[in-house]
N, C-alpha and C positions, 0 to 999 in steps of 0.2 A: 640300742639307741645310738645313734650317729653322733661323731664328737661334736658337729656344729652345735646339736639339739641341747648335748650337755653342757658347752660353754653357755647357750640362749639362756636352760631351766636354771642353770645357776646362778650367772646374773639377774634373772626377773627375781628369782628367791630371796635375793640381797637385798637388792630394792624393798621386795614389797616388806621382808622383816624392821629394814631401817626408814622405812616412808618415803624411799627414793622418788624420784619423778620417772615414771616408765618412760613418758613422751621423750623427754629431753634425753631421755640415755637412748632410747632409738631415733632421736636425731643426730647426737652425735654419734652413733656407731655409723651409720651415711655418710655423714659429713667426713670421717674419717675415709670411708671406704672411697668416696669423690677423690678426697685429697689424690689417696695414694694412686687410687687409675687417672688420675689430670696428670702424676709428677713421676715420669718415669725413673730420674734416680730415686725417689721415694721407695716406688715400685718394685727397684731390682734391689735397693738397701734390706728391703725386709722380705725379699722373697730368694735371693741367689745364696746358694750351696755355700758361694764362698763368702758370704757375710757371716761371722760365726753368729753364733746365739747372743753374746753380751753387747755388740754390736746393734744387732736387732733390737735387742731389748733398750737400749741408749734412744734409738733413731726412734724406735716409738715413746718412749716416754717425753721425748724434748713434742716431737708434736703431738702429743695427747696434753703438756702441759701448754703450749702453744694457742691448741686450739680450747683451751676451758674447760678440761673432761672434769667430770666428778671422781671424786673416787674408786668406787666401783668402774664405772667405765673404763676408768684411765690404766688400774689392773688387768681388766681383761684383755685391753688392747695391748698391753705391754707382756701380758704372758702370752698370747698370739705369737706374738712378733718372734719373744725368745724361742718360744715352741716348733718356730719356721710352719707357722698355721696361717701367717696373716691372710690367706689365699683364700680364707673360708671367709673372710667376714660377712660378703652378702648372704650366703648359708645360714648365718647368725641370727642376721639383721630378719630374715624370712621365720627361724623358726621362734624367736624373742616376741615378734608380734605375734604369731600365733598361738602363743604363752600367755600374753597381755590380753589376745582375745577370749580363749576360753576362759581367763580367769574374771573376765565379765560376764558369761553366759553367753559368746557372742559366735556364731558358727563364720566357717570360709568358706565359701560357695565359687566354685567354677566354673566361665561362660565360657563357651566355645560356640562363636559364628563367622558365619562366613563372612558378616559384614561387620566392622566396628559397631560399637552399640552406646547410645548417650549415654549419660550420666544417670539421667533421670529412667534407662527401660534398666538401667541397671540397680536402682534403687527399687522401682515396681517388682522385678523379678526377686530381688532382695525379700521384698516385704510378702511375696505372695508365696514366697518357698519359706520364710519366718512364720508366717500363717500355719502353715500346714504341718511346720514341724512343732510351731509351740516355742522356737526361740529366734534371736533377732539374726539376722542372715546378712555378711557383706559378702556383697559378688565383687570378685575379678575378673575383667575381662581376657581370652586370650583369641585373638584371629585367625580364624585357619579357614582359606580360601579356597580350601578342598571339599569345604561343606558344600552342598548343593543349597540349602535352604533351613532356614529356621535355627534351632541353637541346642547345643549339650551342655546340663547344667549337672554339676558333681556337688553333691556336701554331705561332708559326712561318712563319706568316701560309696554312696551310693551315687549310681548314675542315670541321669533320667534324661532319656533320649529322644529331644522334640524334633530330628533334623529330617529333614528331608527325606534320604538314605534311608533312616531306618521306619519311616513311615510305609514307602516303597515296598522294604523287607516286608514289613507286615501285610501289605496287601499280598504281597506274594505268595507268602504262606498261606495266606486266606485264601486264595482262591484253587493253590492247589487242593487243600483239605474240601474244598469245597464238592468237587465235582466226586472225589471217594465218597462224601458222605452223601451226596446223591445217588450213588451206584447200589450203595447199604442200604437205602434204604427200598430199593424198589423190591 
């Protein structure tokens, strides 16, 4: 397990034992991560060799109190800081909602097109790969220009490959296999 993953599953743990708000502690771990990439001495206070650790841990706790952290938040961002981690936090902030999501029954699905994709072909893809699996599906999009055509969709960590490319592949295959088994068969 990657340390991001364990700072995320133990914070959501915290939360969900003490009725925390998920949303509001993954808004503020953003909002902090925003702060600290807007405000470059921020930036280099909690991430440079030569800030020691008690240091680090001062500079985060005045803006975690600053900015309204809860409790739990306000700890993990200040043992970050001490730890000389704070470099992780969108690592965090990714694998925390991915915590928040399965602990809904809720899968991540991955687009890959060539072209951006609305909101709404990404809810339909959502709801028609939730279909098929039996649970509710969010897609994220990601752009890659190198598609020829059509999109790769991952959840679950299987990959289903509508693109172009690998449509091509397939014909290809197909027609080599094809003219062998006409040769067998005569």
């Amino acid at each position: 397990m990657s340390v991001a993953k364990s700072y995320a599953k133990a914070l959501f743990s915290v939360l969900r034992e003490s009725s925390g708000d998920v949303e509001a502690a993954s808004a503020a771990l953003k909002a902090f991560r925003v702060a600290v990439e807007a405000h470059r001495s921020l930036r280099v206070a909690l991430t440079s060799p030569l800030t020691s650790s008690r240091e680090k841990a001062a500079v985060a706790k005045d803006l975690a109190e600053k900015m309204g952290m809860s409790g739990p938040v306000r700890a993990v961002v200040i043992t970050l800081a001490e730890k000389g981690r704070a470099s992780i936090v969108a690592e965090i902030i990714d694998e925390f909602e991915l915590a928040a999501m399965e602990a809904e029954g809720v899968l991540r699905g991955e687009v890959v097109s060539a072209e951006p994709l609305s909101d709404e072909e990404l809810k339909d893809l959502g709801a028609a790969f939730g279909k098929k699996l039996g649970k509710t599906v969010r897609m994220e999009l990601t752009v890659d220009p190198d598609l020829i055509a059509g999109v790769k969709v991952t959840v679950s960590g299987i990959t289903y490959d509508g693109s172009m490319r690998a449509q091509l592949e397939h014909l290809q295959r197909t027609l080599a296999i094809a003219p062998a088994q006409s040769v067998l068969s005569h």
